[in-house]
C-alpha positions in Angstrom: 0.0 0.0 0.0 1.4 3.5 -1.0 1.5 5.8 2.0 -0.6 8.4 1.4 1.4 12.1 3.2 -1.3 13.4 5.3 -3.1 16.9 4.8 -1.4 18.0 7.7 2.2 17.3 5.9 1.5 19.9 3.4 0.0 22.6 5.1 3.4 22.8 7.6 5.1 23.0 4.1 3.1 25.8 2.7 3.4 27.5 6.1 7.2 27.1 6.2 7.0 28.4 2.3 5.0 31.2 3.6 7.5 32.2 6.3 10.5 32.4 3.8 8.2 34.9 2.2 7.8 36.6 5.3 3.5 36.4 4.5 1.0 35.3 6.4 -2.2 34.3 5.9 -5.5 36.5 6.8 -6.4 37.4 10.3 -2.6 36.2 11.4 -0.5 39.6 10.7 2.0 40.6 13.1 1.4 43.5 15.3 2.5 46.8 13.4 5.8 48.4 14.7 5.8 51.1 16.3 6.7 54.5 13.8 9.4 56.4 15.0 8.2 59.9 16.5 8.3 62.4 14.1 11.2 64.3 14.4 10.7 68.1 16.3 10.4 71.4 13.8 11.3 74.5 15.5 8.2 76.5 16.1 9.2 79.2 14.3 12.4 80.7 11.9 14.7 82.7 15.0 15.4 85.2 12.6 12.0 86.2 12.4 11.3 86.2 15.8 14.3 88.5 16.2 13.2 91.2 13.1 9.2 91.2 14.6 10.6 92.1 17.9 12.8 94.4 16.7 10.5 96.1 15.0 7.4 95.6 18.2 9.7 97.5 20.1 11.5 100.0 18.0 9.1 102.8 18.3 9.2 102.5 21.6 13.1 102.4 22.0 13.3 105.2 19.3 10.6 107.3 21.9 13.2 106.3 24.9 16.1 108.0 22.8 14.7 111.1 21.5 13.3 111.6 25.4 16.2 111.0 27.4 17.2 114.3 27.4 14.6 114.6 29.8 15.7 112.5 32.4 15.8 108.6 31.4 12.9 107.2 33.9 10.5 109.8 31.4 12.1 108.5 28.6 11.7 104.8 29.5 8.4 105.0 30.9 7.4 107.1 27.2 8.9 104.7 25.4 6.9 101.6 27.5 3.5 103.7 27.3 4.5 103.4 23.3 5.2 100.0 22.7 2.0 99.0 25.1 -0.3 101.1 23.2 0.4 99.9 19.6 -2.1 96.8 20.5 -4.7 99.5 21.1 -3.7 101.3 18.4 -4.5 98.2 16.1 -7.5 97.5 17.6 -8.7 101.2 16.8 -7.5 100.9 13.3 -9.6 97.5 12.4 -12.6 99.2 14.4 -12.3 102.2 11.8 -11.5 100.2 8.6 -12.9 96.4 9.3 -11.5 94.6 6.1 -8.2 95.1 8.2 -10.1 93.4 11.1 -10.7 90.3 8.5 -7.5 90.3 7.1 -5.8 90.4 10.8 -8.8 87.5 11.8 -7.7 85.4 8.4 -4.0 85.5 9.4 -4.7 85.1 13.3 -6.7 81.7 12.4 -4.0 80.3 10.1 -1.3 80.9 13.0 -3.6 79.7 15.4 -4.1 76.3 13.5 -0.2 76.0 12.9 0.2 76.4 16.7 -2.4 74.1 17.7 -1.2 71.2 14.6 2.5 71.9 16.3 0.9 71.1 19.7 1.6 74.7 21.2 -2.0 74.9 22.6 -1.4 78.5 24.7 -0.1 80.5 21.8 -2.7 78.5 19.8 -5.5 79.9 22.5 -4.0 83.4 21.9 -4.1 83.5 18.1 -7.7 82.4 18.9 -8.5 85.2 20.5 -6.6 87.5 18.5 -8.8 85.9 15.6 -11.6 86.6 17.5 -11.2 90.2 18.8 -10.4 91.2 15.1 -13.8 89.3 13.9 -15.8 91.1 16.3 -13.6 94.6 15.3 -14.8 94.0 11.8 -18.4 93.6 12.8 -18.9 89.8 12.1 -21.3 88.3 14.7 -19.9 85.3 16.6 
């Protein structure tokens, strides 16, 4: 009588075939590996942080130097009063011509939703906000 290999013969073949292949069948994959964390992007260029607060605070250092004749605590405290009231002065500005209120809202929601994608969720909440004071400055209801 000729000796039949049993079913179970073959199947350990095709499963060590399979293995060379590195396949395997449905329902049996191996557990994905974990991806490597993305690696960290700076959150923004340093030489554009460095030229916006240069200019943010030069007409408020320029104030300080043409006052110090006058004694340099004046002259600071001018040129302080200056650089704090520019964020007013903006605020006035969109409230007299509100398609600069939209176009301060526009880029205040795009910065917010690059903060909040590059997990930065306070600066995020602040561009927010900025987005939303300039909204209601240009007369959109919220």
């Amino acid at each position: 009588m000729d000796a039949q290999p049993s079913m179970g013969a073959d199947e350990l073949r095709a499963r060590a075939y399979l293995r060379t292949l590195d396949a395997h069948p449905f329902g049996h994959q191996p557990a994905p590996r974990p991806a490597a964390p993305p690696a960290p992007t700076p959150p923004q260029d340093p030489a554009m942080l460095l030229a916006l607060t240069i200019a943010g605070l030069a007409p408020g250092i320029a104030t300080a130097l043409l006052l110090r004749h006058r004694g340099w605590t004046i002259a600071l405290l001018a040129g302080l009063g200056v650089t704090v009231s520019l964020p007013l002065l903006l605020v006035a500005t969109m409230l007299a011509f509100p398609p600069l209120g939209l176009a301060v809202a526009i880029a205040s929601i795009a910065a917010a939703l690059h903060a909040y994608d590059d997990g930065r969720v306070l600066a995020g909440t602040a561009w927010a906000l900025t987005a939303a004071i300039s909204l209601t400055c240009a007369g959109v209801a919220l």
